[in-house]
C-alpha positions as CSV (number, residue, x, y, z in Angstrom):
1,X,-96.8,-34.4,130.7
2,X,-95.9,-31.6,132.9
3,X,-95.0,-33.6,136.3
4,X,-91.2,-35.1,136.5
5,X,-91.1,-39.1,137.8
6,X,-87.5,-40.3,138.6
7,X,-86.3,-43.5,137.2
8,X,-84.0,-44.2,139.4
9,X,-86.5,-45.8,142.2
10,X,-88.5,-47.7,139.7
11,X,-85.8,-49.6,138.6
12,X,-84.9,-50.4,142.0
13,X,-88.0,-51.4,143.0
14,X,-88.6,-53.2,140.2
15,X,-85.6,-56.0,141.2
16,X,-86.3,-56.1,145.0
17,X,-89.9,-55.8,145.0
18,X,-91.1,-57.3,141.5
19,X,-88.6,-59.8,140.3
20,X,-87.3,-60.9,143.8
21,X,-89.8,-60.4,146.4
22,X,-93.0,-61.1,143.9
23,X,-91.7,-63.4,141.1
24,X,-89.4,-64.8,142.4
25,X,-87.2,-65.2,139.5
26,X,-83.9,-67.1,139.2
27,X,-80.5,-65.4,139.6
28,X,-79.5,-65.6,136.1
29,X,-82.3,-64.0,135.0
30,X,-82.0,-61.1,137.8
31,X,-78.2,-60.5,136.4
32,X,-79.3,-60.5,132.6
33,X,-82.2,-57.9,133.7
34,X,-79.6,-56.4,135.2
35,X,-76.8,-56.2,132.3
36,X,-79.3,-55.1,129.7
37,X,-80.6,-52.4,132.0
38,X,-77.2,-51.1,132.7
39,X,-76.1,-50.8,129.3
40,X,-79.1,-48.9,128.8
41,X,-79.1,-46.5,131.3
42,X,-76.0,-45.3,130.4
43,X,-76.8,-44.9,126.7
44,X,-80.0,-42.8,127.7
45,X,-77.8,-40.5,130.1
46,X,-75.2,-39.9,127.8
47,X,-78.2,-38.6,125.2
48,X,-79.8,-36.6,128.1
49,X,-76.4,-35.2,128.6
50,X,-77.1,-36.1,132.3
51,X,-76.0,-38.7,135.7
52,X,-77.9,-42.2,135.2
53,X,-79.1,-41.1,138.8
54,X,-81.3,-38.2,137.8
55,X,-82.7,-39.6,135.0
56,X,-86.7,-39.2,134.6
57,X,-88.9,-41.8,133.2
58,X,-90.0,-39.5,130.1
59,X,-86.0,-39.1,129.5
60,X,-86.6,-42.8,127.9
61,X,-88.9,-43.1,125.0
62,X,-89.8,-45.6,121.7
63,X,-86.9,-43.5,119.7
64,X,-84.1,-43.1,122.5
65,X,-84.8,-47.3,122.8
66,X,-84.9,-47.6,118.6
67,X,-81.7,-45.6,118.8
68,X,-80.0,-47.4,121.9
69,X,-81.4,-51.2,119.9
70,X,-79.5,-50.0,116.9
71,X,-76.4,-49.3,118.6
72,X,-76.3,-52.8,120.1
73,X,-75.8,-53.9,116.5
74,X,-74.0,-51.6,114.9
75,X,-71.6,-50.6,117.5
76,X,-71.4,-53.8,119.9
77,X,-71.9,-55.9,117.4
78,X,-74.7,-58.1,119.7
79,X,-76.8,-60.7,117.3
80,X,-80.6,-59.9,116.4
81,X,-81.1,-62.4,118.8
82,X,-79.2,-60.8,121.8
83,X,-80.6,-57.5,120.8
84,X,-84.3,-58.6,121.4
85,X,-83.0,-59.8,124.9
86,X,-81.9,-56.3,126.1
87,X,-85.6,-55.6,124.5
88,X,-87.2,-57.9,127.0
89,X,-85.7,-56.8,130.2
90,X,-86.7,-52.8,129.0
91,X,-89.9,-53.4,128.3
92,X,-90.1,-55.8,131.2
93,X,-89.2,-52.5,133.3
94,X,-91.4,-49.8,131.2
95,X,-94.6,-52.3,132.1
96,X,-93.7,-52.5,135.8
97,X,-93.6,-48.6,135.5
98,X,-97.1,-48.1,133.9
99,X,-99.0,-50.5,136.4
100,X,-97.5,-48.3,139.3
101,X,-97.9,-44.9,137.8
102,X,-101.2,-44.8,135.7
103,X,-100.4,-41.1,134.3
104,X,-97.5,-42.5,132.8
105,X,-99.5,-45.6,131.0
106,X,-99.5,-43.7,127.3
107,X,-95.7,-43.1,127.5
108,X,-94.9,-46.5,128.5
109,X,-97.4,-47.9,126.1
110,X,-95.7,-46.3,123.0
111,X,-92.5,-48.2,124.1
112,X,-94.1,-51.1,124.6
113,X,-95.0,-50.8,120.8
114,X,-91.3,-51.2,119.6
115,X,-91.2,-54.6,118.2
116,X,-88.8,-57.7,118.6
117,X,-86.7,-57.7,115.4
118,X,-87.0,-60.4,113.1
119,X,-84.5,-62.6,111.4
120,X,-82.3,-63.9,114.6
121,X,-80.6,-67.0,113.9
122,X,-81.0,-69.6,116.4
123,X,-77.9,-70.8,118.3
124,X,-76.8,-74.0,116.4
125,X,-77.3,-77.8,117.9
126,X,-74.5,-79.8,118.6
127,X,-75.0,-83.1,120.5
128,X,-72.8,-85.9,121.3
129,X,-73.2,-89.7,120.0
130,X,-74.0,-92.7,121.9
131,X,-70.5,-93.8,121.6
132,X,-68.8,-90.5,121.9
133,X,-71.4,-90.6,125.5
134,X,-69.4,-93.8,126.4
135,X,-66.3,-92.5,125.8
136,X,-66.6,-89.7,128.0
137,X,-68.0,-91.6,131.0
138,X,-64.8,-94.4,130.3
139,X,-62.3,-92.0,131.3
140,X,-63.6,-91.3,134.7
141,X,-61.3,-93.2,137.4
142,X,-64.7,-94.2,139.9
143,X,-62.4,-95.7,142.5
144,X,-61.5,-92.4,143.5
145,X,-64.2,-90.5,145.9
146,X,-64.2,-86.9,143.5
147,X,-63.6,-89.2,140.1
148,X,-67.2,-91.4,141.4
149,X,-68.7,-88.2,142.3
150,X,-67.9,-86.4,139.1
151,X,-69.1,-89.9,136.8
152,X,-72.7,-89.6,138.8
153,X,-72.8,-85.9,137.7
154,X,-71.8,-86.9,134.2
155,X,-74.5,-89.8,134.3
156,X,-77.1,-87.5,136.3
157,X,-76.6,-84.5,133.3
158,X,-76.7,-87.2,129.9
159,X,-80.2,-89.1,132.2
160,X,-82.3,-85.7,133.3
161,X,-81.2,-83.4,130.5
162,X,-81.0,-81.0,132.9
163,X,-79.6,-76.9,132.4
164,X,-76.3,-76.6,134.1
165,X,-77.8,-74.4,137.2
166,X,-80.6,-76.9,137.6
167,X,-77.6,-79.3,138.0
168,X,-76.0,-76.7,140.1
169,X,-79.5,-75.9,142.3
170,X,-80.7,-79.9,143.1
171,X,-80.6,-81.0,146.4
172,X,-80.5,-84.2,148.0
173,X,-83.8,-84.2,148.8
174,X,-85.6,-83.9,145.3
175,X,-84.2,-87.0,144.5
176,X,-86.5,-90.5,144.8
177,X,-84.1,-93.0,145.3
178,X,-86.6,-96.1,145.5
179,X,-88.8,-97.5,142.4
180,X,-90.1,-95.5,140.9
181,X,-86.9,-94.0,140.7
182,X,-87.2,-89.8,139.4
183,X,-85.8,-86.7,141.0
184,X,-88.0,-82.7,141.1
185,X,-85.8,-80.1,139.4
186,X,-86.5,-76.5,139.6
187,X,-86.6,-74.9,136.8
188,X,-86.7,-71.8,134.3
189,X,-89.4,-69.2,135.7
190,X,-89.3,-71.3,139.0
191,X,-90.9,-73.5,137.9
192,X,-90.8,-77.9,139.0
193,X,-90.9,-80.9,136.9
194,X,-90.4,-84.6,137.5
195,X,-88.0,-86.4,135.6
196,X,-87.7,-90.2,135.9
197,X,-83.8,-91.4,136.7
198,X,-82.4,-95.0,135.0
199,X,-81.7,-97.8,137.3
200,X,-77.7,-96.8,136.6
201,X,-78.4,-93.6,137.6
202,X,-80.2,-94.0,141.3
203,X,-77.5,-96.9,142.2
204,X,-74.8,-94.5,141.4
205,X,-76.6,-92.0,143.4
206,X,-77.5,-94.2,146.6
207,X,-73.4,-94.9,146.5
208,X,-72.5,-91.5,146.0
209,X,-74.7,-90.2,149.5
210,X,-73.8,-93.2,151.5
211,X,-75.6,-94.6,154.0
212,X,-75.7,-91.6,156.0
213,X,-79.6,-90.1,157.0
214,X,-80.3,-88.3,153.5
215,X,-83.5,-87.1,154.8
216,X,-81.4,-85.1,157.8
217,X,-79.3,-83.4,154.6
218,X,-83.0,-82.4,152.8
219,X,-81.5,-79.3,151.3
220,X,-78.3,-80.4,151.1
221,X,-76.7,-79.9,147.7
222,X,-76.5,-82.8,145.5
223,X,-73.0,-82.6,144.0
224,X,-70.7,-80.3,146.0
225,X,-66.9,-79.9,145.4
226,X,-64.1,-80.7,147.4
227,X,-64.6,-78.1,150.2
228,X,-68.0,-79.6,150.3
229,X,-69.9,-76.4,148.5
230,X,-72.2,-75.9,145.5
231,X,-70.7,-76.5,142.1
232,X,-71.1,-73.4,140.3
233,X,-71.7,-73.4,136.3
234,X,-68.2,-73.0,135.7
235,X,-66.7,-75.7,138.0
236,X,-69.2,-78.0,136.3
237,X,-68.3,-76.9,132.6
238,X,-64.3,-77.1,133.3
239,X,-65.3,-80.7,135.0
240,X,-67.2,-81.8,131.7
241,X,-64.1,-79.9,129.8
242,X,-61.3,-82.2,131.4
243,X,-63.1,-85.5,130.4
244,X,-63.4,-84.4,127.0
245,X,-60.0,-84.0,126.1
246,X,-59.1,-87.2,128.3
247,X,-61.7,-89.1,125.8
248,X,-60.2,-87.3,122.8
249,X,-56.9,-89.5,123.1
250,X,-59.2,-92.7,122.9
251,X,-61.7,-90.8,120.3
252,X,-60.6,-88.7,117.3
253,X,-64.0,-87.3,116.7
254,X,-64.0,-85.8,120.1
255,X,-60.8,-83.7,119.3
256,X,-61.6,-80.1,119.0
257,X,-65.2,-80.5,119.8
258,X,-66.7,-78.1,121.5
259,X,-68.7,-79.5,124.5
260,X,-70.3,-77.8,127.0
261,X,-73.3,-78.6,129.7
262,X,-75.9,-78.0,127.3
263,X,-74.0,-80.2,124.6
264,X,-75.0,-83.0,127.3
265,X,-79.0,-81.7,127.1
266,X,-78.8,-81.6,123.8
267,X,-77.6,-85.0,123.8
268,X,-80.6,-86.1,125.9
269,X,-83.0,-85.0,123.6
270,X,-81.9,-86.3,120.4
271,X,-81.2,-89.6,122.2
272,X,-84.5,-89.9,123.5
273,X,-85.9,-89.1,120.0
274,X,-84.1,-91.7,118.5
275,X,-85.0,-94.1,121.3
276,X,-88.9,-93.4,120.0
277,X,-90.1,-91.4,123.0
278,X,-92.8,-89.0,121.5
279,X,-92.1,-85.3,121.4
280,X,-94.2,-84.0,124.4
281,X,-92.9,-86.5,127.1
282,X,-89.3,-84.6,125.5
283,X,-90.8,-81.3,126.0
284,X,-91.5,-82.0,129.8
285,X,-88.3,-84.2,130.2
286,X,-86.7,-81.0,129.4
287,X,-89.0,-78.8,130.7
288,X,-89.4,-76.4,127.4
289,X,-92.0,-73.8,127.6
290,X,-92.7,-74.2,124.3
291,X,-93.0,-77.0,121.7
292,X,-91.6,-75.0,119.2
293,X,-88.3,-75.4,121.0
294,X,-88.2,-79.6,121.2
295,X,-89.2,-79.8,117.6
296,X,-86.2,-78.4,116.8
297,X,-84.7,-81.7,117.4
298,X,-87.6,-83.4,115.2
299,X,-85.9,-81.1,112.4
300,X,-82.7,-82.1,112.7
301,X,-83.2,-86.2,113.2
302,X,-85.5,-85.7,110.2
303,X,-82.9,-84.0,108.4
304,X,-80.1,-86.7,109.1
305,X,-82.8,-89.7,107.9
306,X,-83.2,-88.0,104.8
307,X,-79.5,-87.6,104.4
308,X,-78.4,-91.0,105.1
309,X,-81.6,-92.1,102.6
310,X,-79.9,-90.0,99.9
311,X,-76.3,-91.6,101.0
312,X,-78.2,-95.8,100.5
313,X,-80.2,-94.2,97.6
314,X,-79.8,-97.3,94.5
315,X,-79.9,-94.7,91.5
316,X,-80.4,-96.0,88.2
317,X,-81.9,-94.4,85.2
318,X,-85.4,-95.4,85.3
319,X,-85.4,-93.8,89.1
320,X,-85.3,-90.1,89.2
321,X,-83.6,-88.8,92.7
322,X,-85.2,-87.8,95.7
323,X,-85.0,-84.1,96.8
324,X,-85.1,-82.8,100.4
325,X,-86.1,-79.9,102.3
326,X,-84.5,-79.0,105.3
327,X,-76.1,-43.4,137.1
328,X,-72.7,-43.9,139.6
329,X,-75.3,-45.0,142.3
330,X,-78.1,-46.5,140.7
331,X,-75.2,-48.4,137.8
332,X,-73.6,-49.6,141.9
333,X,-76.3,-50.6,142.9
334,X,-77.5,-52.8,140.0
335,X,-73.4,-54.1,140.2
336,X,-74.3,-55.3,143.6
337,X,-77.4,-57.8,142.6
């Protein structure tokens, strides 16, 4: 391959023209891109004993990416799992490259062929019960305009399930405040689903936009803080944070527990499983891409009958026990996104 092809203007092109301008994709997916691509950049120039900025496209190949994947593990000590995420976002970019430059296609193909490892643990469950639910929600003071506000968010999260920046993102106008009540939330991959709201929920709703014209606030954030802004995923997770302790006073089990956004749409779905709504209507309450994903709450409810079978198990000795199975410029630039 005797002709030289920069790097440096695929990779911006392939932000501002693929992911943003074409795709579409959501922020946090633009920053991961974005991190994953950084680190590697700067573990390919330091081998090419060059400046990110004048690094070519056959400066990266299947063993420099081997080599950089290994040193996620052994160095940064990133999971299997966090490792195949960096993989992603590079071969995301090395596929973008061979569509626009045929001649390169065989180079990009043969990192393309380096594999996702096997093995990565999946990031462990923890939901909430229904009382520990009502505990939370008790120590909200709703007489006071931020403390109703911040008992409809609670209410809004534990009813739709809904990821932290979908909570974030919805706007006054997805919702449907008359029967049948339901609100549109946008999605991983940009992509919409309708998720039916409880009677609770749209009265505390209705009360928490007023009377005012909702239709002339259409894009309007739903839940804004006190200077009247966005909630960003932070705001919303200290928010969840400072009723959790309050409810630990009035709840032992809540001491020291961990809960975060997705504790509360984890809590949706096993709720809703143990309420008897069948796995798929789940999978779309929740908007999964995959099945594979909402029957990992079908494991663990399956796992906690069989374990409180055991617990009421009458043994005797005619019964035999049951068993169980369970560059400076380019690196700025990426900075900036």
């Amino acid at each position: 391959m005797s002709t030289s092809h920069s790097l440096a203007p695929h990779v911006r092109s392939f932000f501002e023209d693929h992911l943003i301008s074409r795709k579409n994709v959501a922020y946090n997916t633009i920053r991961s891109y974005r991190d994953s691509l950084k680190l590697f950049l700067n573990f390919a120039a330091r081998h090419a004993k060059k400046s990110v900025a004048r690094l070519q496209v056959q400066d990266v190949d299947d063993n420099l990416l081997v080599d950089f994947l290994t040193d996620l593990e052994r160095q940064r000590g990133n999971t299997i799992q966090t490792r195949n995420h960096r993989l992603v976002a590079i071969r995301c970019l090395m596929e973008y490259i061979a569509q626009r430059e045929p001649q390169l296609l065989d180079h990009c193909h043969r990192i393309l062929t380096v594999p996702r490892k096997r093995g990565a643990q999946l990031p462990e469950i923890s939901y909430l019960e229904r009382e520990q639910v009502a505990a939370i929600l008790g120590t909200v003071n709703k007489s006071s305009r931020l403390g109703f506000r911040d008992y409809a968010m609670l209410l809004f999260m534990y009813n739709t399930g809904a990821r932290v920046q979908e909570v974030a993102d919805a706007r006054i106008g997805w919702l449907s405040l008359m029967k049948p009540y339901k609100v549109e939330i946008l999605g991983k991959g940009r992509k919409w689903r309708t998720c039916p709201l409880w009677e609770n929920t749209a009265y505390h709703l209705r009360r928490l936009l007023g009377a005012e014209d909702s239709y002339a606030r259409h894009e309007a954030p739903l839940f804004v803080n006190r200077f009247g802004r966005s909630f960003n995923r932070s705001g919303i997770a200290k928010m969840i944070h400072r009723y959790v302790t309050k409810a630990a006073d009035r709840m032992p089990s809540l001491a020291g527990k961990q809960v975060t956004p997705h504790t509360l749409r984890h809590t949706t779905a096993m709720h809703l499983l143990q309420s008897g709504v069948e796995v798929n209507v789940i999978r779309s309450w929740l908007g999964h891409v995959s099945i594979a994903t909402t029957n990992r709450y079908v494991e663990i409810d399956l796992a906690m009958k069989a374990k409180a079978l055991e617990a009421c198990e009458v043994r005797s000795e005619q019964s035999a026990s049951a068993s169980w199975r369970t560059g400076t410029d380019l690196l700025a630039w990426l900075e900036s996104l």
